[in-house]
Phi, psi and omega in degrees: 000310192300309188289345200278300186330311184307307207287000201267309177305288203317334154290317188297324189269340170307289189294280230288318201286002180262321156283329178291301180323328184310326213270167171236153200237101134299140199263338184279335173251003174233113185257011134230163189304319194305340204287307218284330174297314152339289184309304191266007168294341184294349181258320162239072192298311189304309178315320152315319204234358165266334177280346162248349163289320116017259189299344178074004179260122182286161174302338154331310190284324210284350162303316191285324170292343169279318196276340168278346173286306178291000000 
């Protein structure tokens, strides 16, 4: 169960990481990071949530970093 399970992930982050390479990011018109992760997340959620699982940012901080972006 635990290996079907692994391989299950290693597929679901394989397909998200094939979409996110898809996307193009202008870093001049798009100046914060939060808007664009809003808009896309719903296509890479797993990727989302190892990414703040990772980095470690809780909602709090990520409140504060929007208001300072925004």
């Amino acid at each position: 169960m635990i290996a079907n399970t692994n391989e299950l992930m290693k597929k679901i982050v394989s397909m998200e990481f094939m979409i996110f390479r898809k996307f193009q990011v202008d870093a001049k018109n798009n100046k914060c990071p939060f808007q664009w992760w809003e808009k896309h997340e719903s296509m890479i959620i797993t990727i989302g949530f190892l990414a703040c699982w990772i980095l470690r940012i809780i909602d709090s901080q990520i409140e504060r970093l929007k208001r300072y972006f925004l």
